[in-house]
C-alpha positions in Angstrom: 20.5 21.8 -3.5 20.2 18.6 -1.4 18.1 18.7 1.9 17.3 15.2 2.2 19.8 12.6 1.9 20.1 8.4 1.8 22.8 6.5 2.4 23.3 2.8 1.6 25.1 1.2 4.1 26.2 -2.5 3.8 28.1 -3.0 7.6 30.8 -4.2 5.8 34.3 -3.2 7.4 34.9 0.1 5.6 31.4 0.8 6.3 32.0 3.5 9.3 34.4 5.4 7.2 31.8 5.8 4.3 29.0 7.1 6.9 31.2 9.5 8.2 31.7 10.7 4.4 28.0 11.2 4.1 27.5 12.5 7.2 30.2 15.8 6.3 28.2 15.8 3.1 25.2 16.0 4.7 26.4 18.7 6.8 27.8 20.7 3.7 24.0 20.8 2.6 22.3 21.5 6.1 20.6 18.1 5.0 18.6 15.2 6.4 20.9 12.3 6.4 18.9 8.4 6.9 21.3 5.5 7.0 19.7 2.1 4.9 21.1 -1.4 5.4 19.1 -3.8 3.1 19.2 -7.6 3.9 18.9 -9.5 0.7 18.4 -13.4 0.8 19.7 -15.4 -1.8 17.6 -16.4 -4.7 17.4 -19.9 -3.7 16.7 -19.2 -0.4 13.5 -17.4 -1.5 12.5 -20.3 -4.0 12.7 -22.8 -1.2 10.3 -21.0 1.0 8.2 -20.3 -1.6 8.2 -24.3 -1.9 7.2 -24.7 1.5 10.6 -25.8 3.1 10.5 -25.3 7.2 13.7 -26.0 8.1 15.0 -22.9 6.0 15.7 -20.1 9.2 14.0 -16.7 9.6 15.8 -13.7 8.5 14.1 -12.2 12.3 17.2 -12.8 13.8 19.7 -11.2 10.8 16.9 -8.5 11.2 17.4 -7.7 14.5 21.3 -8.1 14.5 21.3 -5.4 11.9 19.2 -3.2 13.3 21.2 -3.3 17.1 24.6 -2.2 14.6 22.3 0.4 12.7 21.7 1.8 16.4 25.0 1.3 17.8 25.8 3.7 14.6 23.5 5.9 14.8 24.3 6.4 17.9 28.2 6.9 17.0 27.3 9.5 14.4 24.7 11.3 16.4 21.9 10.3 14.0 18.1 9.9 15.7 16.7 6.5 15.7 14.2 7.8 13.2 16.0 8.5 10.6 17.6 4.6 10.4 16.3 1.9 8.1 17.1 -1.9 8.0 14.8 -3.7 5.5 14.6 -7.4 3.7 14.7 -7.5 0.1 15.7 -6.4 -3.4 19.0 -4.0 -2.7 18.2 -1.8 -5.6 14.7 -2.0 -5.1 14.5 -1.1 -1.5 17.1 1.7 -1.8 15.7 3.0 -4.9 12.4 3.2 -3.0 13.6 3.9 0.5 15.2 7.3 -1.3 11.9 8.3 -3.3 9.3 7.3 0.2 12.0 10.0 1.8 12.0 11.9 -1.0 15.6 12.6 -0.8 17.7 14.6 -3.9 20.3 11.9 -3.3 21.6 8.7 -2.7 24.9 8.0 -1.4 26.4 4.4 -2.1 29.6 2.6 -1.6 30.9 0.6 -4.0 34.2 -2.3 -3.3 35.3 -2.7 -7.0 38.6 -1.0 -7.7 38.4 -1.1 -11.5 34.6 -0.8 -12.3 31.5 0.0 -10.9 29.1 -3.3 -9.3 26.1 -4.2 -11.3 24.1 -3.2 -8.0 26.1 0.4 -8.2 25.5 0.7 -11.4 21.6 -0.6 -11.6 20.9 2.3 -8.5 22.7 4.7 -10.7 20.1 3.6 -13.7 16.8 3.3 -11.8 17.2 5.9 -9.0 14.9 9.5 -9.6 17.7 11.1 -7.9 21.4 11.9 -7.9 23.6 9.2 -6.9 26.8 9.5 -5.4 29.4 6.3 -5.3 32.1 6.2 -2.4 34.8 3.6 -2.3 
């Protein structure tokens, strides 16, 4: 059914537990599991540089921070280099993307709101070509 699967991970501090989820769902499927952690800067930030401001930072070094935790759990969960992501932009877009470049059946996202699902949970759930899977 699934044999090529995304997960959406924010490093936030239940974020371990919800990779370990996807990767025993992976498993259940005999399927490719990639890991995705999407740095998005804030709308204002964007405008700003757009506007030519200098003193606004890189987003190199949150690039590279990401990526040495993306590794470190990669490594954790026995998942190849390869098959882990960090990119700069749009959350929905990049995941939505990320999962149809992979071609993956499913996308597995976390999601912090007790009550209701987040407008970014939801917004995956509406644009995504695939199944989508929320974990909380």
């Amino acid at each position: 059914m699934y044999t090529s699967i995304l997960h959406a991970t924010d490093l936030s501090e239940n974020h371990f537990e919800m990779c370990q989820q996807a990767v025993e769902i992976a498993k259940r499927f005999k399927a490719d599991l990639y890991l995705l952690h999407v740095i998005e800067q804030p709308a204002s930030m964007i405008i700003a540089q757009g506007l030519g401001f200098t003193e606004i930072e890189s987003p190199e070094p949150m690039l590279q921070d990401a990526q040495m935790v993306m590794s470190v759990l990669g490594d954790g969960l026995k998942i190849p280099q390869n098959k882990l992501f960090v990119e700069l932009g749009s959350v929905v877009h990049r995941i939505v993307h990320k999962a149809a470049d992979l071609e993956c059946q499913l996308i597995i996202i976390g999601h912090h709101m007790p009550q209701y699902m987040s407008n970014t949970a939801r917004t995956i759930v509406d644009e995504a070509k695939c199944d989508v899977l929320t974990l909380r």
